[in-house]
N, C-alpha and C positions, 0 to 999 in steps of 0.2 A: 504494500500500500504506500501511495505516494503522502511524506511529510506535509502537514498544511504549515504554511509556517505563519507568522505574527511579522508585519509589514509596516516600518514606520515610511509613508509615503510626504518628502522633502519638496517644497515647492513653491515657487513663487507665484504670490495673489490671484496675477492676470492668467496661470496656469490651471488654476482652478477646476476649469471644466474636464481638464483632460486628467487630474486625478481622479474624476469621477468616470469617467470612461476607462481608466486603468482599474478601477475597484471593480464595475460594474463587468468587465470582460475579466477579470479573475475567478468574480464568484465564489464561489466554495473553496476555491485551493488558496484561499490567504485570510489571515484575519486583519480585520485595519485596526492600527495600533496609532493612527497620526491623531493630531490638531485637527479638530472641526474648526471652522467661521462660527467664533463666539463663545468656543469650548473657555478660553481664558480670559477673565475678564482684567486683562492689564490696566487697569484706569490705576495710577497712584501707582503701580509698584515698579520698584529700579527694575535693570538689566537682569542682574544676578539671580532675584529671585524668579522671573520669568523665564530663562534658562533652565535655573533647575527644577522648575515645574514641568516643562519639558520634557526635561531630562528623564525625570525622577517620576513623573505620572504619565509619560507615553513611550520614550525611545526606550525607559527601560524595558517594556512590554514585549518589545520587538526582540526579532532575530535577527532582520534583517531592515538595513534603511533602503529607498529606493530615490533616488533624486530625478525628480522630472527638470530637464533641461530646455528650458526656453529662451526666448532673447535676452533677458532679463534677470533669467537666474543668478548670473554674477555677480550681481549688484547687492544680493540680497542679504543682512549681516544674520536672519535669523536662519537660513538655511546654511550658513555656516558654522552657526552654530548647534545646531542639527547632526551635520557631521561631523563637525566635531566630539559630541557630547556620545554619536554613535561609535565611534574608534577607540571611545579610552576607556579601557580597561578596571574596574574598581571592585573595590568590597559589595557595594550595591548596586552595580551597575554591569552587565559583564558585554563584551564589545559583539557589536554587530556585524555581521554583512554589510557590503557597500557594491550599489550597481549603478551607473548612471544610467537615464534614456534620453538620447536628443529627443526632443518632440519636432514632428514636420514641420514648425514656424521654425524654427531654428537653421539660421545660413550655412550648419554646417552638417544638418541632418540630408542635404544633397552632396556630400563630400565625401570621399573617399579620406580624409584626412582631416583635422580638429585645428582649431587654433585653440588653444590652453587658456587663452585671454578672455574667450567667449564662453568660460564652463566657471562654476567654482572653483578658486584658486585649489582651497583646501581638498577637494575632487582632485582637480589634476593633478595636483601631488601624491594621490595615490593609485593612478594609472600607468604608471611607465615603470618600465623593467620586466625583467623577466619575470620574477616574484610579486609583480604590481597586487595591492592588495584590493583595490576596488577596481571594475569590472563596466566598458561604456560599452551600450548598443544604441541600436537608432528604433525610433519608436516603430514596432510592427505592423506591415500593412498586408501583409498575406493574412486574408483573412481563417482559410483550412485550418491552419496550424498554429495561430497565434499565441492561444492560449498555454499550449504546449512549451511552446518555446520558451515564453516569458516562464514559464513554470522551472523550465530546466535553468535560466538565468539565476532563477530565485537560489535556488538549491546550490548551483555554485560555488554564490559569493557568499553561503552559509558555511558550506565546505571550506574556504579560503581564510574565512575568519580566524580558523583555527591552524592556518598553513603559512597562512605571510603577514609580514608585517607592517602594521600600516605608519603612514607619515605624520604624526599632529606636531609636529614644530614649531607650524607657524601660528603665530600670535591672533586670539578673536577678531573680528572686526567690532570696531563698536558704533559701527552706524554702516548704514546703506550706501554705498558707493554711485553717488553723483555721475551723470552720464550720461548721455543718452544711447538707447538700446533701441528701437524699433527702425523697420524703413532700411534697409540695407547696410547694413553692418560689415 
């Protein structure tokens, strides 16, 4: 019998829709472990503690994080801290899977190759090398087999969790990265 696994689903605002199309074409082989719209009600409280609410009342739940990649995803300081909060290792915490997916808005979900600059920093630094701990595809448009696929991605980067080692070196962001993102990039 195939693992269901616990899915924390990483993703910026305007992306929205299409974690609801990632949830709604998994189905049954994942449970959603992410933030709803409204789950947290941050009015008044700092960074830190809005983090570790996160952290500590959804990403722990998870196995595995999954980052939907849009134009704008890079910008975003609380999907970095997502993955972040998913790679490190703790008494309370224990580390997740890491997969990215271009979404088709994304200029480089038509590419045979990425620029690093258009993904989360903290993402691309744990894609390259041999031993890369996190894991990019491009969102799937074969409809036969989609499910499948995405299923074996899932499994994976569950599997690798426990095989390679991931990068958190680099420092939070503590704000959203200024910029403009849409329109050809």
């Amino acid at each position: 019998m195939t693992q269901r696994h616990r899915v924390f689903v990483s993703h910026h605002d305007e992306d929205r829709e299409y974690k609801k199309r990632f949830l709604q074409m998994m189905g049954d082989l994942v449970v959603d472990e992410s933030v709803d719209e409204d789950d947290i009600d941050d009015t008044g409280l700092d960074a830190e503690t809005i983090r570790r609410e996160i952290r500590d009342e959804y990403i722990r739940q998870a196995s595995v994080t999954i980052v939907l990649i849009g134009p704008c995803t890079w910008q975003r300081m609380h999907v970095d801290w997502e993955i972040n909060s998913s790679i490190r290792h703790t008494d309370y915490n224990q580390r997740n899977g890491l997969l990215g997916i271009w979404l088709p808005e994304h200029p480089d979900h038509r590419s045979e190759t990425y620029n690093e600059k258009l993904m989360p920093a903290r993402l691309a630094d744990n894609i390259d090398g041999d031993d890369a701990y996190a894991l990019l595809y491009k969102w799937p448009r074969k409809r036969p087999r989609r499910r499948e696929t995405v299923r074996q991605w899932i499994d994976e980067a569950f599997r690798r969790r426990r095989t390679a080692t991931p990068n958190s070196g680099r420092a939070l962001l503590q704000g959203n990265i200024d910029g403009s993102c849409s329109n050809g990039w």
